[in-house]
C-alpha positions in Angstrom: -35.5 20.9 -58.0 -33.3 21.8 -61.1 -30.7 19.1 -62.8 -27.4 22.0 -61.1 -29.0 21.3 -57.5 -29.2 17.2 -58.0 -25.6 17.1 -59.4 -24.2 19.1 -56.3 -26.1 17.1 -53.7 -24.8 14.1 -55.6 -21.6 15.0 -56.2 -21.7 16.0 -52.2 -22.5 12.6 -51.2 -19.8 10.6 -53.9 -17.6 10.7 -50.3 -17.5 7.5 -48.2 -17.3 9.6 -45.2 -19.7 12.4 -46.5 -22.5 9.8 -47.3 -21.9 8.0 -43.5 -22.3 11.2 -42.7 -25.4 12.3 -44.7 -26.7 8.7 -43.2 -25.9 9.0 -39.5 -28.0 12.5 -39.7 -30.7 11.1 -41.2 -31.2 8.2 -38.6 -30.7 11.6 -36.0 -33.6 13.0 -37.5 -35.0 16.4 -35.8 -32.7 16.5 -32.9 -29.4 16.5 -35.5 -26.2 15.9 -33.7 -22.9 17.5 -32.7 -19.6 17.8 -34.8 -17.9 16.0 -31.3 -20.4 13.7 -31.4 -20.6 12.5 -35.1 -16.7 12.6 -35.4 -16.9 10.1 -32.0 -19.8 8.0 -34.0 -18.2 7.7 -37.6 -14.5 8.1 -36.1 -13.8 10.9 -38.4 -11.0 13.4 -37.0 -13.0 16.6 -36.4 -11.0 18.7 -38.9 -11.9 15.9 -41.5 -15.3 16.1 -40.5 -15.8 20.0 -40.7 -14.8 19.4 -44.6 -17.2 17.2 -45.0 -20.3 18.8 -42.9 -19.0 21.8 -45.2 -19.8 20.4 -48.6 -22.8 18.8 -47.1 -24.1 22.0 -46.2 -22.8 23.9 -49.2 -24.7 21.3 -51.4 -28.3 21.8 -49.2 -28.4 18.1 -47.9 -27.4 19.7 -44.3 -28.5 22.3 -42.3 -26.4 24.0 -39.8 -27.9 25.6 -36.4 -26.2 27.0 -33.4 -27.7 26.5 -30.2 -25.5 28.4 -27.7 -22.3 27.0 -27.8 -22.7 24.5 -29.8 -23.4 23.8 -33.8 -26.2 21.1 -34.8 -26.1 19.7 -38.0 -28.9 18.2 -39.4 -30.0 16.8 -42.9 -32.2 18.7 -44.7 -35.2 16.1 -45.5 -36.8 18.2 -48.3 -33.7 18.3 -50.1 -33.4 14.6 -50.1 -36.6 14.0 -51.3 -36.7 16.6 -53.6 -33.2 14.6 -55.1 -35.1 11.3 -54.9 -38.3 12.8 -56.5 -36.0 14.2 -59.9 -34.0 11.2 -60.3 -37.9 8.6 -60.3 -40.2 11.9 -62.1 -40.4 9.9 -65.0 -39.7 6.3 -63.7 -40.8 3.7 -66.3 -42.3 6.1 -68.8 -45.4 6.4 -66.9 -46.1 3.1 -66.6 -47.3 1.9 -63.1 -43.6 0.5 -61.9 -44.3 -0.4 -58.4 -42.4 2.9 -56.7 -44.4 5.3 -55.2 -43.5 9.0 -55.4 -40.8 9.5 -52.7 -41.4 10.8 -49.3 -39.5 9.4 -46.9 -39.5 11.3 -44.4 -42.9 13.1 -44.1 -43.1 13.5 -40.1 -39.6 14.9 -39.6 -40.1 18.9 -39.0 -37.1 20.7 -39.6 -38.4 23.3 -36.8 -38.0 26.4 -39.7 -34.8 24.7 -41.2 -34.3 25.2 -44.8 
C-alpha cells in the first residue's frame, strides 16, 4: 500500500455518512448489502447514498457486485487492513508497543472481490 492509496481511502472516509457507511458494511461482512437496504439502515436518501458508495468504491474501501437485478456493496477487507497496516508499519520505533500487526478481518472471503 503506497502513501496516494492511504490518503484516498482516508480522505473517502472524512464523511459522517461515508464512514457509517464504510461501518455498517463491515459489520455485513461477506454477504454486503443493498443500496435500498443501507439507505433504510443509516436513513440516507438513496441519491445521497449512491455519492457516497461512489467515493467509497472509487477510493478501494468498497466493492461493487451485481447479482441480477440488484447491486451489493461490500467493504473491501484487504484494503482496510492494508490502510491499518501503513498507518502502525513503524509503530513505536520497533519497540514492542503492545499492537499486533493488523488483521482484522482474516476469515471474511471476499468470494474473488478485489
Amino acid at each position: 500500500m503506497n502513501e496516494e492509496q492511504v490518503i484516498k481511502s482516508l480522505a473517502a472516509l472524512a464523511h459522517p455518512v461515508r464512514l457509517r457507511v464504510f461501518r455498517a458494511l463491515v459489520v455485513a461482512g461477506a454477504e454486503g448489502l443493498t443500496p435500498s437496504v443501507l439507505a433504510e439502515q443509516l436513513e440516507v436518501a438513496s441519491t445521497a447514498l449512491s455519492f457516497h458508495l461512489k467515493e467509497l468504491v472509487n477510493a478501494g474501501l468498497v466493492t461493487q457486485e451485481r447479482i441480477s437485478r440488484n447491486l451489493f456493496y461490500r467493504a473491501d477487507f484487504s484494503q482496510m487492513d492494508g490502510v491499518l497496516g501503513y498507518l502502525t508499519e513503524n509503530c513505536c520505533a520497533g519497540a514492542g508497543c503492545g499492537i499486533s500487526a493488523p488483521s482484522c478481518c482474516p476469515t471474511h472471503d471476499q468470494g474473488g472481490q478485489a
